[in-house]
C-alpha positions in Angstrom: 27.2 116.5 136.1 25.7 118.8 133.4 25.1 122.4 134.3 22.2 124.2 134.4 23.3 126.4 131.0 24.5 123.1 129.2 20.7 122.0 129.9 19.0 124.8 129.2 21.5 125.1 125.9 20.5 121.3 124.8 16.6 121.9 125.5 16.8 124.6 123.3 18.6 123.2 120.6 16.3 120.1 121.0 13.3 122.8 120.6 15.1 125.0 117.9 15.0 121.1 116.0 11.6 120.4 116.4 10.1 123.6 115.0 12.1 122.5 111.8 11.6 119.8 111.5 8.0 120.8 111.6 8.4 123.1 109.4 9.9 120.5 106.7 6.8 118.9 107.4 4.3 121.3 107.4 6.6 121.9 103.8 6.2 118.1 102.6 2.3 118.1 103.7 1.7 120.9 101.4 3.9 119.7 98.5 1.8 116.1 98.9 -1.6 116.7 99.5 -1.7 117.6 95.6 0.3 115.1 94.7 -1.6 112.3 96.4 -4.7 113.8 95.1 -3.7 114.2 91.3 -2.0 110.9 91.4 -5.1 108.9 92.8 -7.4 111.4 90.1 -5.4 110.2 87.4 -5.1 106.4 88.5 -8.7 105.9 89.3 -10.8 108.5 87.0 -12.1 110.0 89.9 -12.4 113.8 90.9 -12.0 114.6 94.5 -15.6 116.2 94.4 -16.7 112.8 93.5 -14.6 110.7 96.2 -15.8 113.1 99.0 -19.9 112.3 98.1 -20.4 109.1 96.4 -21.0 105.4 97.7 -20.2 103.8 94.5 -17.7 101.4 94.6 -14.8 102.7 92.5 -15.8 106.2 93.8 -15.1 104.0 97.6 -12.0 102.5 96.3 -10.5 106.3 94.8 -11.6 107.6 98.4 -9.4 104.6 100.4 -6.2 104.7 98.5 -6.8 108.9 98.7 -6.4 107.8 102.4 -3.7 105.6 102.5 -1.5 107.9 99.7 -2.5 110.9 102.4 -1.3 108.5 105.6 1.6 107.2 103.9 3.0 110.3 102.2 2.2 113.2 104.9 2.3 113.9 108.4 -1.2 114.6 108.2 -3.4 113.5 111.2 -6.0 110.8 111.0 -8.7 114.3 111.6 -7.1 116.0 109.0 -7.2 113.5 106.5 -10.4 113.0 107.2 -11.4 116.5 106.4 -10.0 116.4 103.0 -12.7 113.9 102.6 -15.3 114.6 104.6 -15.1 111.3 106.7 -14.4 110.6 110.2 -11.3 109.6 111.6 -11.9 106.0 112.1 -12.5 106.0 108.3 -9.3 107.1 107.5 -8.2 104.2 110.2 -10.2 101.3 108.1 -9.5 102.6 104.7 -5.7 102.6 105.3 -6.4 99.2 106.9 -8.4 98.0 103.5 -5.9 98.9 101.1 -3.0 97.0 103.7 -4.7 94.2 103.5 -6.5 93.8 100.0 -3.0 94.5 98.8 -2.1 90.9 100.0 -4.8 89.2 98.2 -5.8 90.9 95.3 -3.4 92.2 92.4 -5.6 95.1 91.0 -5.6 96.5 94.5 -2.1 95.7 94.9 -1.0 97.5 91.7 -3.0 100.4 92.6 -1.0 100.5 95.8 2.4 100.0 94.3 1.9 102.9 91.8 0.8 105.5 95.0 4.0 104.0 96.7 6.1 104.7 93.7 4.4 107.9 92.4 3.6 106.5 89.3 0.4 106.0 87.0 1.4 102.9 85.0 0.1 102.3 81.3 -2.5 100.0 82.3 -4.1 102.6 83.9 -4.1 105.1 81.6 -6.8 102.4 79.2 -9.3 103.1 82.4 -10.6 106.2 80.2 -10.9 103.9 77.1 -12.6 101.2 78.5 -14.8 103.6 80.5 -15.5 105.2 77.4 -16.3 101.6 75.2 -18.8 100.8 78.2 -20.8 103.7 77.7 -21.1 103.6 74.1 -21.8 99.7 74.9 -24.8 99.9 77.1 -26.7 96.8 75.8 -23.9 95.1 77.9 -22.8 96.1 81.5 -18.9 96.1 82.0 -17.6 97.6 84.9 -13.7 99.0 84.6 -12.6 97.3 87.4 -13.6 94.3 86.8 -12.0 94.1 83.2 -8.8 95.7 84.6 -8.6 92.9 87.4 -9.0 90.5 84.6 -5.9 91.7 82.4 -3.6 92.2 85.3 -4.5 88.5 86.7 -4.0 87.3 83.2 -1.2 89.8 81.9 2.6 89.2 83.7 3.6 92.7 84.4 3.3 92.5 88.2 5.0 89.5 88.8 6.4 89.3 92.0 9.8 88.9 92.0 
């Protein structure tokens, strides 16, 4: 039978743990927030300005993986994600779910989301300001970015799965 000191001793150590361990992770929060949002800047051309107010779709896209990077990398709650962003909650909930589940079917999604898992901006993404650049100087024919990067990672064998 344990003693009323050992338990009070144990529930405080068991307290004493807690409040550091939140305190690593109020720690890791702020050390990712940046992160995640520089790394999903650089990948998608995309200020955070312009993921928090914009319906266009690549704008859409930056804002989900900003999401899942956020969920996946931080302790953050679903509320305080959500006002990094400006969105509710349940947004944070679908967007996490999106970028899950695209990952599965489509590679340019699923690259996006193996270079937030890994921390990384590949080389591929680094053309998105060149090609962005070539289809505004080119406006006698419409090119989306997106589209012509899905097309050279479906055709190029650099994300093979192995």
């Amino acid at each position: 039978m344990i003693s009323f000191e050992e338990r009070v001793r144990i529930d405080s150590e068991k307290l004493f743990h807690k409040k550091k361990r939140d305190s690593e992770d109020l720690f890791n929060n702020k050390r990712y927030v940046p992160l995640c949002v520089s790394l999903v800047s650089k990948l998608m051309g995309v200020s955070l300005s312009e993921m928090k107010s914009s319906r266009v779709r690549d704008k859409t896209l930056a804002r989900h993986l900003l999401h899942y990077a956020l969920r996946s990398k931080t302790t953050l709650t679903l509320e305080d994600i959500g006002k990094i962003t400006n969105k509710d909650h349940s947004t944070v909930i679908h967007s996490v779910r999106y970028i899950k589940d695209a990952s599965e079917n489509d590679i340019y999604i699923s690259s996006l989301k193996d270079c937030i898992d890994n921390e990384k901006v590949d080389d591929i993404f680094k053309a998105r300001y060149a090609f962005t650049k070539a289809s505004i100087v080119n406006k006698s024919v419409p090119v989306r970015v997106e589209e012509i990067l899905r097309i050279v990672l479906k055709n190029v064998d650099l994300w093979a799965k192995k």
